[in-house]
MARKOL-949052 format. One record per atom (N, C-alpha, C, O): residue in three letters; atom name; x, y negated, z negated. Coordinates in Angstrom, 3 decimals, decimal comma. Each point is the difference from the previous one (the first is absolute). Layout:
BEGIN
SITE   res   atom          x          y          z
SITE   ALA     CA          X          Y          Z
...
This chain:
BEGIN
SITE   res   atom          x          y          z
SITE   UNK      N    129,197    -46,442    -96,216
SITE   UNK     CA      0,094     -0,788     -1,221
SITE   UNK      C      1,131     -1,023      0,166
SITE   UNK      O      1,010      0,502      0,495
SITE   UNK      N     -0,925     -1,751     -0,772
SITE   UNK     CA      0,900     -1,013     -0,037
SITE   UNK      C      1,006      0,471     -0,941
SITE   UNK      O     -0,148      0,573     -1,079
SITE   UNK      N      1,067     -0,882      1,621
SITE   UNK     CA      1,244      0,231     -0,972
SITE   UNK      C      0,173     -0,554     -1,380
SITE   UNK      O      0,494      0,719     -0,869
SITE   UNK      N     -0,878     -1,990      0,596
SITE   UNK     CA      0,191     -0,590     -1,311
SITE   UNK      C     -0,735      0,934     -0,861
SITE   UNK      O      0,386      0,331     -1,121
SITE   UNK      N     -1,758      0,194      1,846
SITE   UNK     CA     -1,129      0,825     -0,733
SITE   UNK      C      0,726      1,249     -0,444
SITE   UNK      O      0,216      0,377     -1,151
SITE   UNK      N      0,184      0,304      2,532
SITE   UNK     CA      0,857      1,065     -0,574
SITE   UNK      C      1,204      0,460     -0,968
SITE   UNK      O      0,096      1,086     -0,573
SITE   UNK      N      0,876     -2,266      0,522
SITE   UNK     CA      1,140     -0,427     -0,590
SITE   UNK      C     -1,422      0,009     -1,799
SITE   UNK      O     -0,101      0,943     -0,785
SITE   UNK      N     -0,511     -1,968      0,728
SITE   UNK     CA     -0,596     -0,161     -1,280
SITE   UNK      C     -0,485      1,757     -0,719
SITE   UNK      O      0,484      0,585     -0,969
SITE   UNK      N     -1,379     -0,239      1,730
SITE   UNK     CA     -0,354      1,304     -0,270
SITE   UNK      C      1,308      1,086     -0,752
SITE   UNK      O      0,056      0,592     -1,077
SITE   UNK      N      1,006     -0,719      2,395
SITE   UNK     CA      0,744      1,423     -0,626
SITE   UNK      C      0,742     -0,640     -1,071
SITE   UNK      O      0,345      0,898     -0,769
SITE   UNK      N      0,196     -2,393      0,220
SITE   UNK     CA      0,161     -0,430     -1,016
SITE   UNK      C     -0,791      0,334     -0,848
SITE   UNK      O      0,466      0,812     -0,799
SITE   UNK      N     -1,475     -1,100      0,640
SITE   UNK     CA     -0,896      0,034     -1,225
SITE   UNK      C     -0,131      1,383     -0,449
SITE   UNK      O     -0,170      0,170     -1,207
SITE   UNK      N      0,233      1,089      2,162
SITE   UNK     CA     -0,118      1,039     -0,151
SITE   UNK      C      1,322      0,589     -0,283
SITE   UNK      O      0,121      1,030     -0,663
SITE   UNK      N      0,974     -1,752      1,217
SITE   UNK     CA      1,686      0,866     -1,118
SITE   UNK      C      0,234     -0,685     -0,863
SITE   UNK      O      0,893      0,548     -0,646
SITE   UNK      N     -1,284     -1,894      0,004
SITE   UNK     CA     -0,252     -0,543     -1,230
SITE   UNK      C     -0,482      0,675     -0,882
SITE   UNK      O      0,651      0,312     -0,997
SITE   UNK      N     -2,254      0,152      1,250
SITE   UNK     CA     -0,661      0,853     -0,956
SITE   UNK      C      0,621      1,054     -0,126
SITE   UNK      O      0,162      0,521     -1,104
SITE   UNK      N      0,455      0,156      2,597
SITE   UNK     CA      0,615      1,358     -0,797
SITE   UNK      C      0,830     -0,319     -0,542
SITE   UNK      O     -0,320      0,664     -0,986
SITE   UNK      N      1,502     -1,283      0,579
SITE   UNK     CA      1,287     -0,295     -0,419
SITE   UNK      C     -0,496     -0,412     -1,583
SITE   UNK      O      0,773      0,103     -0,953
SITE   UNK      N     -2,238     -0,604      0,814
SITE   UNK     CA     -0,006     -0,337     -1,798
SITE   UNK      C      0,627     -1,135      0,181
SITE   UNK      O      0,666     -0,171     -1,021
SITE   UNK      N     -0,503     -0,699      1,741
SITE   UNK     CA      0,419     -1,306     -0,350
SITE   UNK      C     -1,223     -1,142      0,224
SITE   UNK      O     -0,958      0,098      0,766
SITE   UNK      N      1,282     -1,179     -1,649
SITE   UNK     CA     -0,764     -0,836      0,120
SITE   UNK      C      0,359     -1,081      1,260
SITE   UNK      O      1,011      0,026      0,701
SITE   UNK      N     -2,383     -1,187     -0,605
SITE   UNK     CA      0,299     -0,780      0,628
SITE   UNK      C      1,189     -1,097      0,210
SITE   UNK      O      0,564     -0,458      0,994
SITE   UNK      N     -0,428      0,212     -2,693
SITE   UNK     CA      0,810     -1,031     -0,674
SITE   UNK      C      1,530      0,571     -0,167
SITE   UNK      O      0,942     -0,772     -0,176
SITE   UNK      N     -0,729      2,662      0,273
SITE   UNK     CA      1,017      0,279     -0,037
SITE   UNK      C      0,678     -0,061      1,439
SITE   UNK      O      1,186     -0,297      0,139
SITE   UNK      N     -1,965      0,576      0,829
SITE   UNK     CA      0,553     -0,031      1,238
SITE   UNK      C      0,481     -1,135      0,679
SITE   UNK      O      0,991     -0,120      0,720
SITE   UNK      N     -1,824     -0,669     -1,051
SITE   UNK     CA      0,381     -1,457      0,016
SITE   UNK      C      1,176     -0,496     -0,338
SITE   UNK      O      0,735     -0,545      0,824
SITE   UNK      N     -0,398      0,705     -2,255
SITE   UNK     CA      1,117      0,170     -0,727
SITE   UNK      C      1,304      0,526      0,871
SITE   UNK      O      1,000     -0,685      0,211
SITE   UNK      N     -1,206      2,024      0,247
SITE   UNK     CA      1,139      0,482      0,477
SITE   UNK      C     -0,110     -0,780      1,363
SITE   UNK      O      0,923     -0,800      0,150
SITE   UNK      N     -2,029      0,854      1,094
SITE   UNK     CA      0,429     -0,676      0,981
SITE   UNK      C      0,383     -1,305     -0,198
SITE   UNK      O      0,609     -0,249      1,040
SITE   UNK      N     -0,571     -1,158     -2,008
SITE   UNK     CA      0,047     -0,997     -0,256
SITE   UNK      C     -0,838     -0,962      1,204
SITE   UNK      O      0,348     -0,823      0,847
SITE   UNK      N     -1,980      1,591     -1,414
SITE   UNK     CA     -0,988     -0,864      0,875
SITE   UNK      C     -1,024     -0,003     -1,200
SITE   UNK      O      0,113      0,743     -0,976
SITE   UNK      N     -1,271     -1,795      1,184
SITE   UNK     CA     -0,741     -0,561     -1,034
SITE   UNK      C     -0,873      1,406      0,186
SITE   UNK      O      0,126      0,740      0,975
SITE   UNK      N     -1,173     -0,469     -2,261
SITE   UNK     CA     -0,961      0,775     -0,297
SITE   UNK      C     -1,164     -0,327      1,089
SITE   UNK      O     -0,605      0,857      0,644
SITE   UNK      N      0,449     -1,979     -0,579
SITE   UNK     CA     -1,211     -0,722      0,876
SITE   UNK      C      0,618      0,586      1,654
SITE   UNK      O     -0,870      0,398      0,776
SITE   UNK      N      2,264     -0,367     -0,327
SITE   UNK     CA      0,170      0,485      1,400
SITE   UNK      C     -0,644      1,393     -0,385
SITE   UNK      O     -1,179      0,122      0,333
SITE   UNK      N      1,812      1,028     -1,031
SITE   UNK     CA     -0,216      0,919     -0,306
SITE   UNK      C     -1,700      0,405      0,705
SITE   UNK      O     -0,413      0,726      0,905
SITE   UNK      N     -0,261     -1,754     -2,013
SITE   UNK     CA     -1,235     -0,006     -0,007
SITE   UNK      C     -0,793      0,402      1,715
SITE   UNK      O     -0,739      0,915      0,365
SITE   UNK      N      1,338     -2,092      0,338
SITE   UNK     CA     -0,291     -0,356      1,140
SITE   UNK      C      0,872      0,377      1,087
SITE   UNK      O      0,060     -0,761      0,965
SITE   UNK      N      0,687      1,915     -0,975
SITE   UNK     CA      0,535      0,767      0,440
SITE   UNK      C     -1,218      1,322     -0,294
SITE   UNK      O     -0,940      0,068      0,792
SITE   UNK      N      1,003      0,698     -1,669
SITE   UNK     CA     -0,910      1,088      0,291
SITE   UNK      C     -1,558     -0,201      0,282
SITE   UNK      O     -0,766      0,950     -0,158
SITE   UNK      N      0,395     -1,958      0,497
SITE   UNK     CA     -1,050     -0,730      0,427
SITE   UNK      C     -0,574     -0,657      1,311
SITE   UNK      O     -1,066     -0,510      0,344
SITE   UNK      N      2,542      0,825      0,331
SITE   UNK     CA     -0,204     -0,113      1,550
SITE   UNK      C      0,358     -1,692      0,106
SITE   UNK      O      0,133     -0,534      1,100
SITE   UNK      N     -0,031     -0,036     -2,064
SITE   UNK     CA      0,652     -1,519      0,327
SITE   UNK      C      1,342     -0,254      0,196
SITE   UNK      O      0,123     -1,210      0,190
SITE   UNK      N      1,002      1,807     -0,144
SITE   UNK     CA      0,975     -0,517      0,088
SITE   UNK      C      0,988      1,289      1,165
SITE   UNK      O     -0,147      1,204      0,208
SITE   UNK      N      0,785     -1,885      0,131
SITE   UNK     CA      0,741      0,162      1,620
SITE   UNK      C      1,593     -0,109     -0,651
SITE   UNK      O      0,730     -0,961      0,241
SITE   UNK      N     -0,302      2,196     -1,163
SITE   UNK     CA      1,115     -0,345     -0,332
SITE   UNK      C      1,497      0,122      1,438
SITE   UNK      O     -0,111      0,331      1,181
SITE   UNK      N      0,563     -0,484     -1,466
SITE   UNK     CA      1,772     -0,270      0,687
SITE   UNK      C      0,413      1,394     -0,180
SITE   UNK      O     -0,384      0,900     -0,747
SITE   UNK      N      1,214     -0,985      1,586
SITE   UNK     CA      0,846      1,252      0,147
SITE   UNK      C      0,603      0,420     -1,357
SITE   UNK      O     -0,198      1,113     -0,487
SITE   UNK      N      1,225     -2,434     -0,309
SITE   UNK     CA      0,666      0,008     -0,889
SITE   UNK      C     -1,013      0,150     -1,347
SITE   UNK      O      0,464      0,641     -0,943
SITE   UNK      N     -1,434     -1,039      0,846
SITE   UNK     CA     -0,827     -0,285     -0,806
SITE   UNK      C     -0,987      2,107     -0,080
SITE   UNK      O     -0,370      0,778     -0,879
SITE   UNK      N      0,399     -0,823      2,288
SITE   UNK     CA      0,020      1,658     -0,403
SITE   UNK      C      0,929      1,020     -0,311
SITE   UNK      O     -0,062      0,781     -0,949
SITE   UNK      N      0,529     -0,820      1,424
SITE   UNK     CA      1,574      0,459     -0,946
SITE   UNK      C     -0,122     -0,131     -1,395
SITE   UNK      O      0,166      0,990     -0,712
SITE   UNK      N     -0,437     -2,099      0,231
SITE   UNK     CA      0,239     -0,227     -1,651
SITE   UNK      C     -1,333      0,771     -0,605
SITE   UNK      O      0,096      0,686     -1,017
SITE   UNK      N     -1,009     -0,807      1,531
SITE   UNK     CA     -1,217      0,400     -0,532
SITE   UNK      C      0,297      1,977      0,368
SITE   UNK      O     -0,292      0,761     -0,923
SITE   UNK      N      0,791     -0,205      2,115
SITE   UNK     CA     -0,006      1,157      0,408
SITE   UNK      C      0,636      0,553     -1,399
SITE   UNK      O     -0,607      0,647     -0,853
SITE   UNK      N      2,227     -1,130      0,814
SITE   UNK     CA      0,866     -0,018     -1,147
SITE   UNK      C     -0,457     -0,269     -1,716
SITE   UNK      O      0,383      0,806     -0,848
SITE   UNK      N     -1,267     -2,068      0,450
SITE   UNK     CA     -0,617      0,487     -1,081
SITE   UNK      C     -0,906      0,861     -0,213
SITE   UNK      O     -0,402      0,047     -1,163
SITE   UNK      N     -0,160      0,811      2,061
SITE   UNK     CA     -0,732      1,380     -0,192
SITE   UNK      C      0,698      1,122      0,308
SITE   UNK      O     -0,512      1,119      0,016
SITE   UNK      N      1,715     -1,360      0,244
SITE   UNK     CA      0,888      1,538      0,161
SITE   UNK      C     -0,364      0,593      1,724
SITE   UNK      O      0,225      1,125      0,446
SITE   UNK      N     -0,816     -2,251      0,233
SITE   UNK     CA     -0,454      1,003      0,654
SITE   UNK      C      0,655     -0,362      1,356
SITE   UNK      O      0,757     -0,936     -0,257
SITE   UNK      N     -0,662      1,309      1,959
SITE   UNK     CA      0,358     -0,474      1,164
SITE   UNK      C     -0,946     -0,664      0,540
SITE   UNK      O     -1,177      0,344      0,104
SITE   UNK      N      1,863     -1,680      0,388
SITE   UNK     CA     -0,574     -0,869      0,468
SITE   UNK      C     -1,295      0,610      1,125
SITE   UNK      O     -1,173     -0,329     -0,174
SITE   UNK      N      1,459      0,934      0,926
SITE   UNK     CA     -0,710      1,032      1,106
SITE   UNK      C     -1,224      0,297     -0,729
SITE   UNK      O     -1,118     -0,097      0,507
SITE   UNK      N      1,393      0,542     -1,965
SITE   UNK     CA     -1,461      0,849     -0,699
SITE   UNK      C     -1,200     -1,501     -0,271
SITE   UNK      O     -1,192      0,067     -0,303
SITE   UNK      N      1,878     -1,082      0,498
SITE   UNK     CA     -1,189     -1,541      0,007
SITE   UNK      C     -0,565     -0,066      1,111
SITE   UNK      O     -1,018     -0,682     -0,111
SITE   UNK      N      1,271      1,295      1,795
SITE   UNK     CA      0,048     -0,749      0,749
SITE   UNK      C     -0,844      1,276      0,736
SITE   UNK      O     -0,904     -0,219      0,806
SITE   UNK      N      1,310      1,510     -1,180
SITE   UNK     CA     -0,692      1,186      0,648
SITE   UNK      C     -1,453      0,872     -0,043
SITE   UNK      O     -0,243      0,855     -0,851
SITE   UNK      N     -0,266     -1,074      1,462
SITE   UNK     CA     -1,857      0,394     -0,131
SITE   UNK      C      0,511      1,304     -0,949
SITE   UNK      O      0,925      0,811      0,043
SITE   UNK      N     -2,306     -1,147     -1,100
SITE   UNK     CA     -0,498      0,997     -0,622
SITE   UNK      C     -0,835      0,456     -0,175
SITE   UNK      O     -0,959     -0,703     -0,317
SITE   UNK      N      0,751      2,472      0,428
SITE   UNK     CA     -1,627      0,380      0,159
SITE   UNK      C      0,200      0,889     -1,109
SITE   UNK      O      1,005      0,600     -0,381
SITE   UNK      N     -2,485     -0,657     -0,166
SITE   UNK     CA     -0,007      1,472     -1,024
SITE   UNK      C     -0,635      0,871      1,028
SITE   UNK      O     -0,778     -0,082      0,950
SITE   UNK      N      1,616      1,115     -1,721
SITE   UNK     CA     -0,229      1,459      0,390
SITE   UNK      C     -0,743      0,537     -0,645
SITE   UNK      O     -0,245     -0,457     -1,116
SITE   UNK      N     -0,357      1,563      1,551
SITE   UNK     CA     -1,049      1,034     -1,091
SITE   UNK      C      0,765      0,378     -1,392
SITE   UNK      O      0,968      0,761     -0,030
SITE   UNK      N     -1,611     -1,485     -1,281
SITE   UNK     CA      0,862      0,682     -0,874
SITE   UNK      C      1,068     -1,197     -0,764
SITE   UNK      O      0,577     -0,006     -1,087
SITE   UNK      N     -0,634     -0,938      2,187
SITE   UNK     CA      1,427     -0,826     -0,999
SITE   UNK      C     -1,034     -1,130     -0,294
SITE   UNK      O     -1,139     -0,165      0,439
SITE   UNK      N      1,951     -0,623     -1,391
SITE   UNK     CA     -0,781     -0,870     -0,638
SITE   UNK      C      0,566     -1,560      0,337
SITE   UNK      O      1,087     -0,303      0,492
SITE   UNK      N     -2,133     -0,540     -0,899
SITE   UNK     CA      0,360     -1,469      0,325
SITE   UNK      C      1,791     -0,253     -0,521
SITE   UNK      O      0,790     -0,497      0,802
SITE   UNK      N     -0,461      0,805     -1,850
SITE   UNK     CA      1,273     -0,265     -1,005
SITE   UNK      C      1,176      0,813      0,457
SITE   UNK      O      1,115     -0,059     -0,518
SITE   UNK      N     -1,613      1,186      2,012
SITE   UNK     CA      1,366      0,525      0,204
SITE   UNK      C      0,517     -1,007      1,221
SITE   UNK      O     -0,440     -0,621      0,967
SITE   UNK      N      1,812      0,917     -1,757
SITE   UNK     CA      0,637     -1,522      0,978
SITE   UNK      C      0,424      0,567      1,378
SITE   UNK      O      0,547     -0,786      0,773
SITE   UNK      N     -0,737      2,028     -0,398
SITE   UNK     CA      1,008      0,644      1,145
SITE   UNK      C     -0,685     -0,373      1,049
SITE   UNK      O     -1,226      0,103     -0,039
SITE   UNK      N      1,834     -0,581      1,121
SITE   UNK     CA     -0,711     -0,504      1,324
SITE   UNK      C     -0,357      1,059      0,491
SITE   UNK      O      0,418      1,076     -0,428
SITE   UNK      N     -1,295     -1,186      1,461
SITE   UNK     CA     -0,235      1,307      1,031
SITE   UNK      C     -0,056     -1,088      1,595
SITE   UNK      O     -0,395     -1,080      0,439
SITE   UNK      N      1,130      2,365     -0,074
SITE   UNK     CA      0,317     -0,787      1,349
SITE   UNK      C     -1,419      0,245      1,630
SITE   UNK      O     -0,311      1,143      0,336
SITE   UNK      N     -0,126     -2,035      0,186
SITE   UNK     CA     -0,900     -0,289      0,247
SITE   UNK      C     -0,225      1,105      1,654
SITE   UNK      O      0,820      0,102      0,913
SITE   UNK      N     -2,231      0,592     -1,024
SITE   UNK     CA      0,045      0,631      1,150
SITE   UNK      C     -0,419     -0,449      1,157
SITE   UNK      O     -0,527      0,701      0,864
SITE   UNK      N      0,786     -2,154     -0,772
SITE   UNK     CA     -1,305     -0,426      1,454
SITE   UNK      C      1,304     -0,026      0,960
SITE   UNK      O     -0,123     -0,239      1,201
């Protein structure tokens, strides 16, 4: 999977778990709703710094944007916990 793809995915998925909106995260990273948008959408190729802010308005480590995630038997789309990859 391309990274921007992947980066979008586990965003969109510790967003939803976190209960925050698009427009709030935005807010806290001080990036438009529309990046937001096109960030969990596989369009946008954020920056190092720019992940950081976004890692940080979800409470979460930068690492948990960037690290494959698989469901396991049992967990659901909304759990934010990575699982670390067996290949």
């Amino acid at each position: 999977m391309e990274m921007r793809k992947l980066v979008g995915k586990n965003f969109a998925r510790l967003r939803a778990a976190s209960g925050l909106t698009q427009e709030k995260v935005a807010e806290l990273a001080n990036v438009s709703q529309q990046y937001i948008s096109d960030l969990e959408r596989g369009k946008r190729n954020p920056t190092l710094e720019t992940l950081s802010d976004l890692a940080t308005a979800l409470g979460v480590s930068h690492l948990d944007l960037v690290r494959p995630y698989e469901l396991e038997e049992g967990d659901t789309a909304s759990d934010p916990t990575p699982r670390s990859s067996s290949r």
